[in-house]
Backbone as numpy.savetxt, mean C-alpha at the origin, in Angstrom:
# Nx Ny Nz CAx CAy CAz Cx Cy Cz
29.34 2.53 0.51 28.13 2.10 -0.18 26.89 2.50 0.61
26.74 2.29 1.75 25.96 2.34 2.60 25.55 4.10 2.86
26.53 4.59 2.84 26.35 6.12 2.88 25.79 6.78 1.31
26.20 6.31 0.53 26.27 7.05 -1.02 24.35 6.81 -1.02
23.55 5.30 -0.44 22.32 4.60 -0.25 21.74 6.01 0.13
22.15 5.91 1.64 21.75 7.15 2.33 21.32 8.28 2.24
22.26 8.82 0.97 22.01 10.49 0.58 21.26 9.81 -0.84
21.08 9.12 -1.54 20.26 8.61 -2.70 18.53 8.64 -1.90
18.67 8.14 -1.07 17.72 8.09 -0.31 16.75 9.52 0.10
17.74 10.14 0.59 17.47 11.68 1.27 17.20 12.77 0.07
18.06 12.18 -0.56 17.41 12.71 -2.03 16.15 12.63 -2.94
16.07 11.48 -2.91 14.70 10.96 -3.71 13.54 11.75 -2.54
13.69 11.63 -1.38 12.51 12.40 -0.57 12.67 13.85 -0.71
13.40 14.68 -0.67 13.96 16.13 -0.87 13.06 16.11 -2.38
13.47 15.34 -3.58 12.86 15.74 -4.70 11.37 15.30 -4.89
11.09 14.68 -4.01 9.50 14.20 -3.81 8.88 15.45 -3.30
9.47 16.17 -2.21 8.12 16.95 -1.08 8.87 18.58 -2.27
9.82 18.65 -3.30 10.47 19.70 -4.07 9.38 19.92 -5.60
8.98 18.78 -5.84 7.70 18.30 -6.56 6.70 18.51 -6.14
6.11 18.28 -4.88 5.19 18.29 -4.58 4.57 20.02 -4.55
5.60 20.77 -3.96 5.35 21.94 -3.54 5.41 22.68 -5.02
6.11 22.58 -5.82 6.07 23.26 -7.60 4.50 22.39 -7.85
4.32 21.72 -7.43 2.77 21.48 -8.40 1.62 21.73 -7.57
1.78 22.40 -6.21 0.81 22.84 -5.84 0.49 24.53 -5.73
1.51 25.35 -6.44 1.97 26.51 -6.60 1.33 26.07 -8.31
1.73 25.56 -8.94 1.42 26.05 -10.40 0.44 25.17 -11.18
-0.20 24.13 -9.88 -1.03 23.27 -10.79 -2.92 23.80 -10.26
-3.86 23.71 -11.21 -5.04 23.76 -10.64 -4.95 23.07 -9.48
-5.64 22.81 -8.44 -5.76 22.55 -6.92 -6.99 21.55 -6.91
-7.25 20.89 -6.43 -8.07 19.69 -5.66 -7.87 20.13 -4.42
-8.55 20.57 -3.36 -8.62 20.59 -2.20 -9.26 19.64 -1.48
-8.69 18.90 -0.77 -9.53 17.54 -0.35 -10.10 17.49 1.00
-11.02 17.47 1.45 -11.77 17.38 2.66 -10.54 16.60 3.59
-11.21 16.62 4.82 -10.55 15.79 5.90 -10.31 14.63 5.55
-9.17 13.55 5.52 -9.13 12.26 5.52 -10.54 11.45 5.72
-11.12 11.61 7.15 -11.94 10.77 7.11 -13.01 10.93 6.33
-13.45 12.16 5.60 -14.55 12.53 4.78 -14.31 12.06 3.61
-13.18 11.92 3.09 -12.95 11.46 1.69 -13.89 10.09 1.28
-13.55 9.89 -0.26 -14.20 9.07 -0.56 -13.27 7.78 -0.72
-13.87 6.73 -1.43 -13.08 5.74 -1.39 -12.32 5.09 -2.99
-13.12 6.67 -3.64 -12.88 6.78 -5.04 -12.72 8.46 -5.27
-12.29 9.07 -6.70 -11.57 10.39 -6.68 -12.70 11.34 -7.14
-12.44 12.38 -7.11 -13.96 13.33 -7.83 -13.36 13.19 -9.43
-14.06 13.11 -10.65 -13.83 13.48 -11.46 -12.90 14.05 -12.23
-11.87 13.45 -13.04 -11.06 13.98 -14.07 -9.77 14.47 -12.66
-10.04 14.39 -11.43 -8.94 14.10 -10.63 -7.85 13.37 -10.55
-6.95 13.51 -10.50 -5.66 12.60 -10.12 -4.95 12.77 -9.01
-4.23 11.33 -8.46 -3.75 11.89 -7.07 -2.31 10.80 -7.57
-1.08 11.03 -7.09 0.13 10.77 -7.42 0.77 10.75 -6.29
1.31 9.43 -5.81 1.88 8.70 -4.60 3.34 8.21 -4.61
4.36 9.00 -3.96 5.88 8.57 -4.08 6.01 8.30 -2.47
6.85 7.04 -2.61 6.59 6.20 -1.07 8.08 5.34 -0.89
8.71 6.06 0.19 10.06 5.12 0.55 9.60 4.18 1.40
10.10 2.77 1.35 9.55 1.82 2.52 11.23 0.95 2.82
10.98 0.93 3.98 12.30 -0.18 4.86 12.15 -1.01 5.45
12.09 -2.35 4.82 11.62 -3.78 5.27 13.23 -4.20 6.38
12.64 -4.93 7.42 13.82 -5.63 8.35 13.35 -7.12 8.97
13.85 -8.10 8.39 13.74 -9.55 8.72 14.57 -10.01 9.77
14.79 -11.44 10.54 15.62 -11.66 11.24 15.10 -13.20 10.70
15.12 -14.00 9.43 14.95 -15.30 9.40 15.85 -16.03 10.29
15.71 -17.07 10.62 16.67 -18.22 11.13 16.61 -19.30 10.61
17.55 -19.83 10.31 19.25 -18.89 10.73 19.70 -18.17 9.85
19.54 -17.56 9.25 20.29 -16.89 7.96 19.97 -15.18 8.48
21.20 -14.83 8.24 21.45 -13.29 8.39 20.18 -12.63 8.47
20.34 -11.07 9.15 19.33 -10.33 9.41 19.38 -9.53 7.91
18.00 -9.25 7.58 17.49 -8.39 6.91 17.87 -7.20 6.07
18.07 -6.30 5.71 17.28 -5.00 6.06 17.57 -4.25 4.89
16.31 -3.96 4.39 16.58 -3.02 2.87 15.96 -2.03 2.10
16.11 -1.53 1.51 15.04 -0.24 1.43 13.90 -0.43 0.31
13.20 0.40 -0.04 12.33 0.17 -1.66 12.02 1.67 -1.87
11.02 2.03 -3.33 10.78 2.81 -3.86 9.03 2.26 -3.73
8.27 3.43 -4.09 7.04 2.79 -4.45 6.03 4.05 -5.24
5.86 3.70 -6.60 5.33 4.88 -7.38 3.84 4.66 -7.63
3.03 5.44 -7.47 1.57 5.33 -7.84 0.89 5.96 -7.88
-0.28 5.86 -9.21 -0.89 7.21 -9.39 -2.14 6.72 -9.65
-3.52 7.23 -9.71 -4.87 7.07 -10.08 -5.22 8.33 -10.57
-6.53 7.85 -11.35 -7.41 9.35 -11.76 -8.78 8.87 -11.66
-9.81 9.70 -11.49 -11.46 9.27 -11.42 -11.87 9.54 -12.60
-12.20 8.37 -13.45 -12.85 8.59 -14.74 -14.40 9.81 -14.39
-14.72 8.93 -13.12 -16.09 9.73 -12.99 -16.21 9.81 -11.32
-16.92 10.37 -11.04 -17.10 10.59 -9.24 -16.80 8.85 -9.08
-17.46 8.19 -9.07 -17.24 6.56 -8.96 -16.80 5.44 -9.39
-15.88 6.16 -10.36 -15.18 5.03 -11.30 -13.78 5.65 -11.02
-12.63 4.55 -10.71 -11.21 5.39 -10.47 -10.49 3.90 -11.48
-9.21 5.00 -11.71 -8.63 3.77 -12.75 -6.81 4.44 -11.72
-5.86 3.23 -11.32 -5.14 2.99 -11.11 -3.79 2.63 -11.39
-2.99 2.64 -11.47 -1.28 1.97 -11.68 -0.43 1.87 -10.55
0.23 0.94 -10.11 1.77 1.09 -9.31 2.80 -0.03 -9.48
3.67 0.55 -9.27 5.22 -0.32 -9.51 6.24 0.16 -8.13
7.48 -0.71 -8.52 7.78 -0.47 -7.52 9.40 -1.01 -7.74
10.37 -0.20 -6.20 11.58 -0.94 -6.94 12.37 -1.16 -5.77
13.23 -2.00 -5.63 13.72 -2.40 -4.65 15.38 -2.15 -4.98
15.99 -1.92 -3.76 16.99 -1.16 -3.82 18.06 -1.82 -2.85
19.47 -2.52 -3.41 20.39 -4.12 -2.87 19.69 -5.34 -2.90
19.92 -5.82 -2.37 20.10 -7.65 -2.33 19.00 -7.67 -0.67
19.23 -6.58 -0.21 18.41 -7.01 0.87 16.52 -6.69 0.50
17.04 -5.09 -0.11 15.49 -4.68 -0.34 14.84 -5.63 -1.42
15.84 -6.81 -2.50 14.73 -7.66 -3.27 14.39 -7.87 -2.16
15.08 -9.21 -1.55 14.55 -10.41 -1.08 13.36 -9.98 -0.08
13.40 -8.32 0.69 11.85 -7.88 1.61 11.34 -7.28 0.71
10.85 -7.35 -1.00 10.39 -6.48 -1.44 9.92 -5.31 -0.60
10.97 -4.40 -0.59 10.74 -3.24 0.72 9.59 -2.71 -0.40
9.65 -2.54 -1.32 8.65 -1.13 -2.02 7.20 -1.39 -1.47
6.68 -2.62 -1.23 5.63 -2.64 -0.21 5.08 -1.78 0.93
6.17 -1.81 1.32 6.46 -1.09 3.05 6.18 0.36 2.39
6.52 1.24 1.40 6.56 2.49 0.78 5.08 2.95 0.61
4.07 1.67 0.21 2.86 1.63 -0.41 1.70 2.01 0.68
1.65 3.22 1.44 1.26 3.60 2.50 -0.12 3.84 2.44
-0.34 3.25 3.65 -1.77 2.65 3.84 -2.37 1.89 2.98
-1.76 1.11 1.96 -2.40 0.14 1.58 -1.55 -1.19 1.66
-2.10 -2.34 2.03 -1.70 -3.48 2.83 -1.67 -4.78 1.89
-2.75 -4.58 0.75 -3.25 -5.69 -0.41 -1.79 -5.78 -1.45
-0.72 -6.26 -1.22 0.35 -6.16 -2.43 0.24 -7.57 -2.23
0.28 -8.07 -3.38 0.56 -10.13 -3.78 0.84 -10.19 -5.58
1.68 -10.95 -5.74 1.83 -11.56 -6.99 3.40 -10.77 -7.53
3.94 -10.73 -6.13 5.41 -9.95 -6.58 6.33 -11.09 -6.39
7.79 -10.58 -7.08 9.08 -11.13 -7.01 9.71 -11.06 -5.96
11.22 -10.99 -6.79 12.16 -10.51 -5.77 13.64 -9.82 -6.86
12.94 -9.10 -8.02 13.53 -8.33 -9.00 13.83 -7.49 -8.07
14.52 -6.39 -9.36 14.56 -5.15 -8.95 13.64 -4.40 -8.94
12.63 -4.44 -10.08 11.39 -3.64 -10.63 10.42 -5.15 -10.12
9.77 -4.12 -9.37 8.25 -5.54 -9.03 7.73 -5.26 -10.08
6.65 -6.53 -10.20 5.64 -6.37 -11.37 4.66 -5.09 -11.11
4.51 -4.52 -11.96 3.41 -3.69 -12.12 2.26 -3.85 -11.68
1.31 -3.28 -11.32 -0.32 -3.93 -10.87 -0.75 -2.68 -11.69
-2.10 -3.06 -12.32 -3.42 -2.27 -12.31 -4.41 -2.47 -11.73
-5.39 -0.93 -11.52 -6.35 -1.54 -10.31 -7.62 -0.86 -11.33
-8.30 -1.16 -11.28 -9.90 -1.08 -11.68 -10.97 -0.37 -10.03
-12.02 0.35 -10.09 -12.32 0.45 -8.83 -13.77 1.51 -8.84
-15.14 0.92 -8.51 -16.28 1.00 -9.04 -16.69 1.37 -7.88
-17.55 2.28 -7.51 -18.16 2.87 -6.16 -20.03 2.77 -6.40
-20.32 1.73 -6.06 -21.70 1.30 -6.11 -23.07 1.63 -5.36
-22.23 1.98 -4.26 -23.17 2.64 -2.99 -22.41 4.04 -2.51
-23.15 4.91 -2.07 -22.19 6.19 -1.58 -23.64 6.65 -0.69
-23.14 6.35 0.53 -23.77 6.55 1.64 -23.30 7.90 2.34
-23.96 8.76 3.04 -23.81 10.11 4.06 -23.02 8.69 5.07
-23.25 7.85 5.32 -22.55 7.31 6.01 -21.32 6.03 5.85
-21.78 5.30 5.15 -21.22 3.99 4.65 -21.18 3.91 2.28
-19.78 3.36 2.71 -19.14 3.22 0.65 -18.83 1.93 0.67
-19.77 1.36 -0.72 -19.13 0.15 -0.79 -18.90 0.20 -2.36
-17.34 -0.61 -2.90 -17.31 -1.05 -4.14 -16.94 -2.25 -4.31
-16.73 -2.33 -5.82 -16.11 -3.56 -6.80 -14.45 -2.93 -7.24
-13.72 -4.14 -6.71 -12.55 -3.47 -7.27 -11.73 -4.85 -8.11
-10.70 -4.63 -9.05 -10.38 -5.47 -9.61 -8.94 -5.22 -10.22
-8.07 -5.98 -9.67 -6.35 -5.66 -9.62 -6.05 -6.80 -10.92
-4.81 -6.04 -11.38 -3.94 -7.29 -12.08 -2.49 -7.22 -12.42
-2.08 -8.32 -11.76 -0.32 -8.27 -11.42 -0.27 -8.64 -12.58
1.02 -8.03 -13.28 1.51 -8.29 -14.57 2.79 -9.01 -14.52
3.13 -10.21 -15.14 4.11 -10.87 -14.49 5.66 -10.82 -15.08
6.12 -9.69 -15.06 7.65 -8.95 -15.58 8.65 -9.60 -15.15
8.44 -9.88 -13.85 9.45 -10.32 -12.77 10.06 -12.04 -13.09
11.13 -12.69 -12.74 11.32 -13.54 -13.06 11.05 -14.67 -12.57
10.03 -15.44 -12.91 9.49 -16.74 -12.41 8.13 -16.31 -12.00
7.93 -15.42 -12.13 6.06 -15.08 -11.19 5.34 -15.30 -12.36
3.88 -15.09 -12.41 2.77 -15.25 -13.29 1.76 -14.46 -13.33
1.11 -14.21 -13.83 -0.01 -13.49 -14.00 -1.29 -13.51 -12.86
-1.26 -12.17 -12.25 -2.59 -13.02 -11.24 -3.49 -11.44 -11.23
-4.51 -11.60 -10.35 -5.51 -10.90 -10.31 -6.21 -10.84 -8.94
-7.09 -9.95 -8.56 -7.29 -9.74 -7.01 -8.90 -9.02 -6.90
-9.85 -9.89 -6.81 -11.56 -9.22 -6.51 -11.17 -8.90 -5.44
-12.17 -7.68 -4.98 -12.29 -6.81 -4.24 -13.46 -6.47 -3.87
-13.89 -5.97 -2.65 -15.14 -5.73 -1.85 -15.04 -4.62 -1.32
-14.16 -3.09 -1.63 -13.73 -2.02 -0.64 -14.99 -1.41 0.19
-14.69 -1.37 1.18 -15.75 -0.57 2.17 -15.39 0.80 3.40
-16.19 1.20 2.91 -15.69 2.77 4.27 -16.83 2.63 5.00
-16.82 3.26 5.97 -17.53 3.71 7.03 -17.28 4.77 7.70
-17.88 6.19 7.65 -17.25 7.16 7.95 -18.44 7.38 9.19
-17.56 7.77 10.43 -18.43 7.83 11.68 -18.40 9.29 12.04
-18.95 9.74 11.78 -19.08 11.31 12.47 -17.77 12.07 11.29
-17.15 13.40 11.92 -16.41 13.78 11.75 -15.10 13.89 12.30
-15.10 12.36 13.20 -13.65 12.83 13.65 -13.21 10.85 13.46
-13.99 10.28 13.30 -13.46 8.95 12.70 -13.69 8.00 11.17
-13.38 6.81 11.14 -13.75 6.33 10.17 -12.74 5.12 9.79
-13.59 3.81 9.34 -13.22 2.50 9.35 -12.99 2.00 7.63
-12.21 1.86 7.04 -11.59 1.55 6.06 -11.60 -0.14 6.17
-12.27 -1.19 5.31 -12.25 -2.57 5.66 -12.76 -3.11 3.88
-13.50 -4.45 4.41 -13.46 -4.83 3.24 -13.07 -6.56 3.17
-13.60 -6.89 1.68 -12.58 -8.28 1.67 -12.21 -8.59 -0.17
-10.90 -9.07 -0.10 -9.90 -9.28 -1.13 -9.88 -10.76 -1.35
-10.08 -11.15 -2.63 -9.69 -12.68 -2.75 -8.19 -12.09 -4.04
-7.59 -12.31 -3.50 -6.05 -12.31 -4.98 -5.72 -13.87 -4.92
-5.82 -14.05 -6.76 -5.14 -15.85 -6.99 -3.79 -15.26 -8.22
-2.58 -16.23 -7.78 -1.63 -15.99 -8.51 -1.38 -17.16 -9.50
-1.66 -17.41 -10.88 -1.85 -18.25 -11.39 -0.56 -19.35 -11.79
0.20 -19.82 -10.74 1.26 -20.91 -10.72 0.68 -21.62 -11.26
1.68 -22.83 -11.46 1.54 -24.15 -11.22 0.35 -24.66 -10.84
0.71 -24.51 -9.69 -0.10 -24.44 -8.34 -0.88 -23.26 -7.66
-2.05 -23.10 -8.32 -2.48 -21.89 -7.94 -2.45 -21.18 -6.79
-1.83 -19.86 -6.64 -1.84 -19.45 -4.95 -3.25 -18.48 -5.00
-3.63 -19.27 -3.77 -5.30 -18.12 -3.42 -4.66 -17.41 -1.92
-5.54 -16.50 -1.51 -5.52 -15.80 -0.57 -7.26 -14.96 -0.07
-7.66 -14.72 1.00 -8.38 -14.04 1.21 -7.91 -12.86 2.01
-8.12 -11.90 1.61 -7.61 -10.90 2.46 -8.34 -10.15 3.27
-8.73 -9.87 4.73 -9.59 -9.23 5.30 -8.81 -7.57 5.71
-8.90 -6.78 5.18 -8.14 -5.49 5.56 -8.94 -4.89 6.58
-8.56 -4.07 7.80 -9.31 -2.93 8.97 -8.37 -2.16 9.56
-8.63 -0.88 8.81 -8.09 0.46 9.19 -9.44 1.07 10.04
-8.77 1.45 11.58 -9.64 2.66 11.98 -8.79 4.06 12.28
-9.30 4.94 11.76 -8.52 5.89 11.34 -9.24 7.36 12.35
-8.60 7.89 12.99 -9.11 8.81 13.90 -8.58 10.55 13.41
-9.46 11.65 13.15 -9.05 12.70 12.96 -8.75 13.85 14.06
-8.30 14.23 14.65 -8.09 14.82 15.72 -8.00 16.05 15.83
-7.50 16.85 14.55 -7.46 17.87 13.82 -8.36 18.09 12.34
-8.13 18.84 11.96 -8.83 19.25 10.39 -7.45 18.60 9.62
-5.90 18.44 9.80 -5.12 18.17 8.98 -3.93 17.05 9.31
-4.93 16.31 10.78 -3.70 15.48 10.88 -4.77 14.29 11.27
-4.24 12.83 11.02 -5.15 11.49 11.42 -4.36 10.26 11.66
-4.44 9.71 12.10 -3.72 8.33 12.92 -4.56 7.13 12.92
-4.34 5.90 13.07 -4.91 4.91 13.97 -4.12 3.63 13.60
-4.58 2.79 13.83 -4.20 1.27 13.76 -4.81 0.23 12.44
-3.51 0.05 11.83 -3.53 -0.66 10.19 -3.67 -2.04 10.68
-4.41 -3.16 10.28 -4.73 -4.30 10.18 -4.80 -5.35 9.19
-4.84 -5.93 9.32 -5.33 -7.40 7.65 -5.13 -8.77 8.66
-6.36 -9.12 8.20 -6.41 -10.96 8.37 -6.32 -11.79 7.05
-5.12 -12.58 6.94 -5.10 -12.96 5.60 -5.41 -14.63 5.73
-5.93 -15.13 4.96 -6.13 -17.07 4.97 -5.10 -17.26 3.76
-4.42 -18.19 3.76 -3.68 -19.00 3.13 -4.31 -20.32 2.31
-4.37 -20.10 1.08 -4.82 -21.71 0.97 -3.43 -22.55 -0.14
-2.33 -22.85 0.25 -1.60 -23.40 -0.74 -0.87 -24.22 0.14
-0.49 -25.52 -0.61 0.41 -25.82 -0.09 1.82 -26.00 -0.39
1.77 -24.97 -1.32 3.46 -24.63 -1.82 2.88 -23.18 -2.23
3.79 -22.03 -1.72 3.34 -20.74 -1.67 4.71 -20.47 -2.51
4.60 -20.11 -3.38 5.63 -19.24 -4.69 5.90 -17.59 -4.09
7.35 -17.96 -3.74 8.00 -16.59 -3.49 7.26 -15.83 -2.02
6.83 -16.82 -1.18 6.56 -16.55 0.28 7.42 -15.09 0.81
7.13 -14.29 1.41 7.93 -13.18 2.14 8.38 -14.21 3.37
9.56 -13.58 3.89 10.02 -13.72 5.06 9.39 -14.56 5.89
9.47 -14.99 6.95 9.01 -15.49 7.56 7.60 -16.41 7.70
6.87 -16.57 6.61 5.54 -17.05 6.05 6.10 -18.25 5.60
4.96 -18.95 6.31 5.20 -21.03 5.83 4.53 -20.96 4.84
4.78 -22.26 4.51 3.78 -22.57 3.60 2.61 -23.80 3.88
1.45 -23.71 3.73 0.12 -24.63 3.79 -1.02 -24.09 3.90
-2.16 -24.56 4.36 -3.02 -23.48 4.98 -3.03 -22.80 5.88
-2.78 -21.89 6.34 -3.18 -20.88 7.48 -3.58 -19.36 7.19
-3.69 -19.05 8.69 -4.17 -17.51 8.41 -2.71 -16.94 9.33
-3.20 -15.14 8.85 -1.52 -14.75 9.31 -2.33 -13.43 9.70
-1.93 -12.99 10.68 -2.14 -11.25 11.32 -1.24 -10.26 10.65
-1.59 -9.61 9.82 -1.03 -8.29 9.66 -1.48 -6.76 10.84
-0.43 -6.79 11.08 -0.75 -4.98 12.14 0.00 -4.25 12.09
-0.29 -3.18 12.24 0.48 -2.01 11.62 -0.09 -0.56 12.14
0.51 0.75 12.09 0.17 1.47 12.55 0.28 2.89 11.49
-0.75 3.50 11.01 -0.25 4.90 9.98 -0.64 6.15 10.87
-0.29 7.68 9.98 -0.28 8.70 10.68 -0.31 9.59 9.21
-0.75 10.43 9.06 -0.86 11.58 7.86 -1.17 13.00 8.49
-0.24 13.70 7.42 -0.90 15.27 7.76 -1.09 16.07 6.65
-1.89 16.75 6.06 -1.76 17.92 5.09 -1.08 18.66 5.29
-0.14 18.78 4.69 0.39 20.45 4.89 0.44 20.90 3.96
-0.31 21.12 3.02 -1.29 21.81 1.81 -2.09 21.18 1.19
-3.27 21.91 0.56 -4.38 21.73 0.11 -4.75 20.52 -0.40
-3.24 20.25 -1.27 -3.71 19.07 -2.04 -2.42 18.10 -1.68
-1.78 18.87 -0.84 -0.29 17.32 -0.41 -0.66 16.89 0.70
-0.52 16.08 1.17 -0.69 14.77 2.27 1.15 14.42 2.51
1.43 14.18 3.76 2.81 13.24 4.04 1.87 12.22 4.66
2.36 11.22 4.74 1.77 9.89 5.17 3.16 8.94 5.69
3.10 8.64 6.80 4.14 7.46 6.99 3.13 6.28 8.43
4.55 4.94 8.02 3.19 4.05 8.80 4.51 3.16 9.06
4.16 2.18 10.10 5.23 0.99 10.64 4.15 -0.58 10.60
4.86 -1.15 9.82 3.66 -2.75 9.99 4.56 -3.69 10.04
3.97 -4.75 10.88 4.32 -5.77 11.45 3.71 -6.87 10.16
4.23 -7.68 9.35 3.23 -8.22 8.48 3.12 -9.72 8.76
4.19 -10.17 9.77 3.95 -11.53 10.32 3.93 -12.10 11.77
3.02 -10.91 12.43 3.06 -10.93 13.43 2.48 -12.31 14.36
1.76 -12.92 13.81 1.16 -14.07 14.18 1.90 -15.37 14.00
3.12 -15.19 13.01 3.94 -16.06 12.65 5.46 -16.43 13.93
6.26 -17.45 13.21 7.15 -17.59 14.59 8.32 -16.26 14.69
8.15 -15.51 13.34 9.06 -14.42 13.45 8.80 -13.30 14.22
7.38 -13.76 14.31 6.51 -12.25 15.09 7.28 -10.67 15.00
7.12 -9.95 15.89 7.46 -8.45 15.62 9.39 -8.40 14.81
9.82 -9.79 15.32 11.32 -9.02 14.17 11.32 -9.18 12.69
9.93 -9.71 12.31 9.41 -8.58 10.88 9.06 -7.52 11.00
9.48 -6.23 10.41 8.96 -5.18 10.06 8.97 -4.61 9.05
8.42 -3.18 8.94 8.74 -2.58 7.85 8.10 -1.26 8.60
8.53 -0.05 7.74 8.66 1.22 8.25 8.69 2.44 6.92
7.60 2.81 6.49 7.67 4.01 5.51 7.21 5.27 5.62
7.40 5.86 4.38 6.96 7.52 4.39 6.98 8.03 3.06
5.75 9.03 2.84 5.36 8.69 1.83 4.71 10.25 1.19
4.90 10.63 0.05 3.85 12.22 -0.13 2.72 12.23 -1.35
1.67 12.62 -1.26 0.77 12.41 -1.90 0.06 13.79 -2.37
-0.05 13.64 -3.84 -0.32 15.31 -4.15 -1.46 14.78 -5.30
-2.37 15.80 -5.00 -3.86 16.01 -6.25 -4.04 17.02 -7.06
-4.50 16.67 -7.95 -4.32 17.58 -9.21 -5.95 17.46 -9.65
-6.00 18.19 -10.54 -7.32 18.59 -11.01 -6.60 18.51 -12.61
């Protein structure tokens, strides 16, 4: 079983970067500036299309260790230089990858996932995403998510957004911001989410740095908690680390390792670990 996983696995990436390379040979081209130059929204009638393996690993106590894989599919297009419209789903793969919704871990460089199960198919999200300011230096928008609730026992929720860049010169740049997502239980679950990526370019085609999130808790019964996360009020450290390279015009590989309860009593034997290819189209 474990082996048959394996080459399913090696496969789905083989036909990801096998895709990628047929649509950058036969599709019009988007050539995208350096990572850190980008925007925080798409140019026009653009699309960019995101296939992302992620491998979540728990060690709750007392109950058995962890460890399972996910899928993670997602695509956007820019209605207009400043307007981007969004989709992603996601799928989890055994009994281990529900219960870590690994497809998270797949969802590279982005850290904001809430209002999921522990299906096979997570709920769907749409994202909404408005670019209000566009600074030579500093981007700020309005963004606006909504979990669709497919999955069994979850609900309908939604996620305001504050996205912000800060692009420092040409060889860095700070990705931050703040997220309120409420999941409409019972018992309503709120969250604030503080996200901080600083992201360093070192090359014209390769960039690194250190993934972050400060999240507040306000519930005191949290519906479908991940791993290691109590339940009441608190705040929780997310950290994490990504890395990307172009190796063509319009493909990106991207992979990243995050710690998502590091502040918690499970500390670093939560993880998760993905990789991921990203291709633009015109």
């Amino acid at each position: 079983m474990r082996l048959r996983l394996r080459r399913f696995l090696l496969s789905s990436l083989f036909a990801a970067a096998a895709s990628a390379g047929v649509l950058a040979s036969s599709t019009e081209a988007l050539a995208a500036p350096p990572y850190v130059d980008r925007g925080i929204t798409l140019p026009r009638h653009a699309w960019a299309f995101d296939f992302g393996l992620g491998v979540g690993h728990a060690e709750p106590d007392p109950a058995p260790t962890l460890t399972g894989p996910g899928l993670n599919f997602d695509f956007a297009v820019g209605l207009t230089r400043d307007i981007l419209l969004g989709f992603r789903a996601g799928v989890r793969l055994g009994d281990d990858g529900r219960a870590l919704r690994s497809d998270q871990y797949g969802r590279i460089f982005d850290t904001e996932t809430f209002g999921t199960g522990n299906n096979t198919f997570s709920n769907p999200e749409m994202r909404f995403r408005w670019r209000f300011v566009d600074g030579e230096v500093g981007e700020v928008g309005l963004e606006a998510r909504a979990y669709l609730p497919f999955e069994d026992g979850t609900r309908f929720g939604v996620m305001a957004g504050l996205p912000i860049a800060l692009h420092l010169g040409r060889s860095a740049r700070i990705d931050t911001g703040v997220n309120l997502p409420i999941v409409f239980y019972d018992r309503v679950n709120t969250f604030v989410s503080i996200p901080f990526d600083l992201w360093f370019q070192p090359t014209a085609k390769l960039w690194l740095g250190p993934i972050s999130a400060l999240r507040f808790s306000f519930n005191d019964r949290y519906v479908f908690p991940p791993p290691g996360v109590r339940n009441g009020s608190h705040a929780n450290l997310l950290l994490g680390f990504g890395l990307g390279y172009s190796v063509a015009p319009i493909v990106d590989l991207k992979f990243q390792a995050i710690f998502p309860t590091i502040t918690e009593t499970a500390g670093a034997r939560n993880f998760g670990v993905g990789a991921g290819v990203e291709v633009r189209i015109e």
